[in-house]
C-alpha positions in Angstrom: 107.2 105.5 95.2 110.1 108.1 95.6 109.9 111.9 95.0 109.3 113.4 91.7 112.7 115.3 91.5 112.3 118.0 88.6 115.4 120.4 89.9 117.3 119.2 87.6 115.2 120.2 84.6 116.7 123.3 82.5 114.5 126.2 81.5 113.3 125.1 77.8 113.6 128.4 75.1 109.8 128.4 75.3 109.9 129.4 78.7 107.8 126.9 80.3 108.0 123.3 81.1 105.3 120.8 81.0 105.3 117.3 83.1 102.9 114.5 84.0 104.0 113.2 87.5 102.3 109.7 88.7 100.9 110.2 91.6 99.9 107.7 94.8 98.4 105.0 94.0 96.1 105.6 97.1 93.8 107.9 96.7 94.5 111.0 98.5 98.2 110.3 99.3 100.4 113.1 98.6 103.5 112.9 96.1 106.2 115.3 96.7 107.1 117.2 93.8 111.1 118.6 94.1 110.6 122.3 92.2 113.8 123.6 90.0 115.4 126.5 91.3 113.9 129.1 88.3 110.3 128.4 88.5 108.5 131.2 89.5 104.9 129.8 88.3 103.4 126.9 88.9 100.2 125.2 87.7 98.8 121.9 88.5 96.1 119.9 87.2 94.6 116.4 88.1 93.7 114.1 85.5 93.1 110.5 85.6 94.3 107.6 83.1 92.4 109.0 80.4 92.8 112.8 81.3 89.3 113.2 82.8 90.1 116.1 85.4 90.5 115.0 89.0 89.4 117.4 92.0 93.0 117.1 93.5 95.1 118.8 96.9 97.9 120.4 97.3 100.2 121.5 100.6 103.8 123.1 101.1 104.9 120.1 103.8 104.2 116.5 103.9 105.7 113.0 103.4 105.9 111.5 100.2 103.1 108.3 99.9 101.6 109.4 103.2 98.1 111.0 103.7 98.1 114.6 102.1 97.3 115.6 105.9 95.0 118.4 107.0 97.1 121.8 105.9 96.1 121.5 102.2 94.5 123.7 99.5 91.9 122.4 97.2 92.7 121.8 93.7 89.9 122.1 91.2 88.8 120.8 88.2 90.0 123.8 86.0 93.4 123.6 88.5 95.4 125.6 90.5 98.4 128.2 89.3 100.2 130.7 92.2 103.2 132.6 92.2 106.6 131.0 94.1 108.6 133.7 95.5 112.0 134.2 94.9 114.9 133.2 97.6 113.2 129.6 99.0 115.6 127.1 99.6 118.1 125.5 98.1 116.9 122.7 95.3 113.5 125.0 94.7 112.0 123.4 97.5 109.1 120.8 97.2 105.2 120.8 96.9 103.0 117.8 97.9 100.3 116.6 95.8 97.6 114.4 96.1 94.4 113.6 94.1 91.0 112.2 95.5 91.0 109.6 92.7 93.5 106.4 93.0 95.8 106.1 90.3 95.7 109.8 89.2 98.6 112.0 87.8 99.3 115.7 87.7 100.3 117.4 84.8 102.8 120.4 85.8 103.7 123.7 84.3 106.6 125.3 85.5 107.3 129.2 84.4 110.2 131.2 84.9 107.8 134.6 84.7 
């Protein structure tokens, strides 16, 4: 499965935008998530087919259907949400996500702040 590419999403007037990204069907196999250049907040959850929360992990390099690796932070059941600083590269950059359940999503906030 490619990349979830979301840098092309515009801002909605709410200020936030939600998205469910399908991740590896493996468990533990990390889906690169391509961020859009104006999100300054971002949130992930883990949730399963029927949106039971998933203990899940996240890392700032990786390869896209490979094992998430060992550089990774935890995410919990009630999720993660940190602060993306401003001047990364080009595109937004990417995040890699991976869930310890097979067949799992994310569900994504982006904020501008």
């Amino acid at each position: 499965m490619a990349a979830t590419d979301l840098s092309g999403e515009a801002l909605p007037a709410v200020g936030f935008l939600t998205k469910r990204v399908t991740l590896d069907a493996t468990a533990n196999n990390a889906r690169e998530i391509i961020l859009p250049d104006w999100a300054r907040r971002v949130s992930v959850f883990c949730v399963d087919g029927s949106n039971v929360a998933q203990l899940g992990a996240l890392a700032s390099s990786g390869t896209d259907g490979a094992s998430i690796g060992t550089d990774w932070l935890p995410i919990p059941a009630a999720g993660l949400t940190w602060r993306v600083t401003a001047g990364r590269q080009t595109g937004g950059g990417s995040i890699f996500v991976s869930a310890t359940t097979a067949s799992s999503f994310a569900q994504v906030m982006l904020e501008q702040e």
